[in-house]
C-alpha positions as CSV (number, residue, x, y, z in Angstrom):
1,X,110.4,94.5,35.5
2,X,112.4,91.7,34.3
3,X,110.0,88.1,34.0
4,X,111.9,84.3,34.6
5,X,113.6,84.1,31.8
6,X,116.5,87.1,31.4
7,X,117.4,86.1,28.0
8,X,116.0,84.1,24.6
9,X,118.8,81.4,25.1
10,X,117.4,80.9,28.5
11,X,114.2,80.7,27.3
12,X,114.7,78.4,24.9
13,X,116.6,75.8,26.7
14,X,113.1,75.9,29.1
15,X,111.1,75.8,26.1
16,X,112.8,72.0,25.0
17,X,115.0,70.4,22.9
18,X,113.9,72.4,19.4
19,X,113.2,69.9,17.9
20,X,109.5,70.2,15.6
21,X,106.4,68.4,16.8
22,X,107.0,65.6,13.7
23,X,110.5,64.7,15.1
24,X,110.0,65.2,19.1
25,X,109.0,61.4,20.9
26,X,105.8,61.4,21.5
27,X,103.8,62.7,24.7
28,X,102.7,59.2,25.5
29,X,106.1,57.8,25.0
30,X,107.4,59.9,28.1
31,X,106.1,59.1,31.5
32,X,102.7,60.4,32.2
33,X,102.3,63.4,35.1
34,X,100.0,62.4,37.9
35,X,96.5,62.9,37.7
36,X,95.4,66.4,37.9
37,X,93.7,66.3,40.8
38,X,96.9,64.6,42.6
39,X,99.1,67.8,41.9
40,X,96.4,70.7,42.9
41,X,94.5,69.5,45.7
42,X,91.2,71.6,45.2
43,X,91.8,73.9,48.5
44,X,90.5,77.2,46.8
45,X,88.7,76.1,43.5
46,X,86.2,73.9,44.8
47,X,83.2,74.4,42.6
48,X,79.7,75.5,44.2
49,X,76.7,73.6,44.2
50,X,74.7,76.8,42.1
51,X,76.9,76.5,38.7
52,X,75.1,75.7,35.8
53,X,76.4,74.7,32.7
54,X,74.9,77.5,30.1
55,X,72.8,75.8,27.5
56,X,74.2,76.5,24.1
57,X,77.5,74.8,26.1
58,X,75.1,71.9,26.7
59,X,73.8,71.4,23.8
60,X,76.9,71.4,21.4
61,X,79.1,69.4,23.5
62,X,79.2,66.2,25.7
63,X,80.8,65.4,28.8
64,X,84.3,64.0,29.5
65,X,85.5,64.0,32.2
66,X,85.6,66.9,35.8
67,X,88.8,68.0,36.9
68,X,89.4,69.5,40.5
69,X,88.0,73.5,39.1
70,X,86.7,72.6,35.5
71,X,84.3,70.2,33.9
72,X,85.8,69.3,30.5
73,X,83.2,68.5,27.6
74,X,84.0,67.8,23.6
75,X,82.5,69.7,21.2
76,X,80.0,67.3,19.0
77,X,82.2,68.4,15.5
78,X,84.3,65.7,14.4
79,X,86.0,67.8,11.8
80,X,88.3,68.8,14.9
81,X,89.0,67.1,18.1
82,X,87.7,70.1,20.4
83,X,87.6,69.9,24.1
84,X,85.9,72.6,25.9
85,X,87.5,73.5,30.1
86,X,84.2,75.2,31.6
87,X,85.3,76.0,35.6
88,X,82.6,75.4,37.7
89,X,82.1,78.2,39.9
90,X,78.9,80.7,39.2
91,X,78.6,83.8,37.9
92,X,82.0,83.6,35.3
93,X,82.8,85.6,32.4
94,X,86.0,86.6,32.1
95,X,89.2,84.7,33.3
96,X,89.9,87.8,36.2
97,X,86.5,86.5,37.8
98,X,88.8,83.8,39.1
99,X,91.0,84.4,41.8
100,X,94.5,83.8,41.6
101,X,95.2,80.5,43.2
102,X,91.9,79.4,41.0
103,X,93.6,80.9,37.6
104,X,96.7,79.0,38.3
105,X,94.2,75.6,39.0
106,X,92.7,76.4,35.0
107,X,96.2,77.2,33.5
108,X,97.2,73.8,34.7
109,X,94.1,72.1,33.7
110,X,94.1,73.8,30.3
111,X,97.8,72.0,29.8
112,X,96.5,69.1,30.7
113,X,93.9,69.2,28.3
114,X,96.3,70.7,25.6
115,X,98.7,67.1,26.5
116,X,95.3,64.3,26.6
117,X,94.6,65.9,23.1
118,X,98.0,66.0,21.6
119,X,98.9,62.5,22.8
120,X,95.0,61.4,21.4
121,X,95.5,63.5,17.8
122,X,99.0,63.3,17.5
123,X,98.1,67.1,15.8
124,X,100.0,69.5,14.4
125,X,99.2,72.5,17.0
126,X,96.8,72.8,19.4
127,X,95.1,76.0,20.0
128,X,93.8,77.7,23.0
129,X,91.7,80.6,23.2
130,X,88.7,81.9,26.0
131,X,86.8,84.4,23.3
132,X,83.0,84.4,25.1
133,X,81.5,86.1,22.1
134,X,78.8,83.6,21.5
135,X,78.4,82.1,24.8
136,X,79.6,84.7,27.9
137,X,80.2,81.9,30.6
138,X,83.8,81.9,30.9
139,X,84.9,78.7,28.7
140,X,88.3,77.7,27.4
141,X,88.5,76.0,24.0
142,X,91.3,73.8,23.6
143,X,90.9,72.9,19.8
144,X,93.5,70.0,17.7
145,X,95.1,71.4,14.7
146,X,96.2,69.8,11.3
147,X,98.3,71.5,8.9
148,X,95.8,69.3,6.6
149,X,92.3,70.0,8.3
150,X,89.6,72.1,6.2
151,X,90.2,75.7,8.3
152,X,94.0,75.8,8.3
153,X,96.0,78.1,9.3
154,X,92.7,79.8,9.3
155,X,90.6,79.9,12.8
156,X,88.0,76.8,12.8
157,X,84.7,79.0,13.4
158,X,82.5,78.5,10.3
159,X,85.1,77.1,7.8
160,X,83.4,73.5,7.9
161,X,80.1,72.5,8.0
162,X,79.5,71.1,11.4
163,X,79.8,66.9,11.6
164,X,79.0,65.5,14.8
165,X,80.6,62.2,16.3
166,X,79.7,58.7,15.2
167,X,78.4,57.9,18.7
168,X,80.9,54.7,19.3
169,X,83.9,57.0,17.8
170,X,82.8,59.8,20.0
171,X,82.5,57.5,23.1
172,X,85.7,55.6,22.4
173,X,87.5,59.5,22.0
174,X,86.0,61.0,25.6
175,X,87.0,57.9,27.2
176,X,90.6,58.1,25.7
177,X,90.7,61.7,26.6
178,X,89.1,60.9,30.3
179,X,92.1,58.2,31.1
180,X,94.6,60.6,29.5
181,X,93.3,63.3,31.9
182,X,93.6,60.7,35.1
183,X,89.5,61.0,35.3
184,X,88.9,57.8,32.9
């Protein structure tokens, strides 16, 4: 079965302009997309009074800012700007505990993550990855990249010793995230 796209040209004029990261304007510079919560009313995904945030999730990161299926946390580790999408429904492990409509609500809240942190980092990639081997409640990390940082292009678990915020840098960072995210 044949996806969207029928061909690479047609993918690529969807993908952009082709230009890299260093010469494209900047996310801020274009106008910002409405709130989250404005584009997906929360219909299906609202979250149930019974979730609980595991404790190893609780303990390594801090709050920033709930969106209409996730609550979205920073990872105490300024080595690398690191948000953490949690949805907050019970019971989650793996992203096919979600129904459909509720996927769709966490792809689009993962991009909005992925553009709060790229606009906030100006990084060089941003990656994205639900692994669950240390902590099983389903969890998306949305991690900034620099072609400079201590891990790269090497993945970010145990390359650096951990380095947790200066408080006032780490509440001047959520709150830029939270306003970037339409929740600040």
């Amino acid at each position: 079965m044949r996806g969207p796209w029928r061909d690479a040209a047609q993918l690529a004029r969807r993908a952009g302009t082709g230009q890299d990261r260093a010469t494209r304007p900047t996310p801020s510079a274009a106008k910002p997309p409405p709130a989250i919560n404005q584009r997906f009313p929360a219909d299906d995904v609202q979250p149930m009074t019974s979730f609980v945030l595991d404790v190893r999730l609780e303990a390594d990161t801090v709050a920033v800012a709930d969106l209409p299926l996730s609550a979205v946390r920073l990872m105490d580790d300024a080595t690398y700007p690191w948000l953490v999408l949690v949805p907050r429904l019970p019971g989650l492990v793996e992203l096919t505990d979600l129904t459909p409509p509720q996927r769709a609500v966490l792809i689009e809240e993962i991009a909005a993550a992925e553009r709060a942190l790229s606009a906030a980092t100006r990084c060089d990639k941003l990656h994205v990855g639900a692994l669950g081997n240390q902590v099983a409640q389903l969890h998306v990390h949305v991690i900034a990249r620099f072609t400079t940082d201590a891990a790269w292009p090497n993945p970010v678990w145990g390359a650096a010793p951990r380095s947790p915020w200066d408080e006032h840098r780490r509440a001047a960072f959520v709150a830029d995230i939270a306003a970037r995210l339409g929740a600040g």
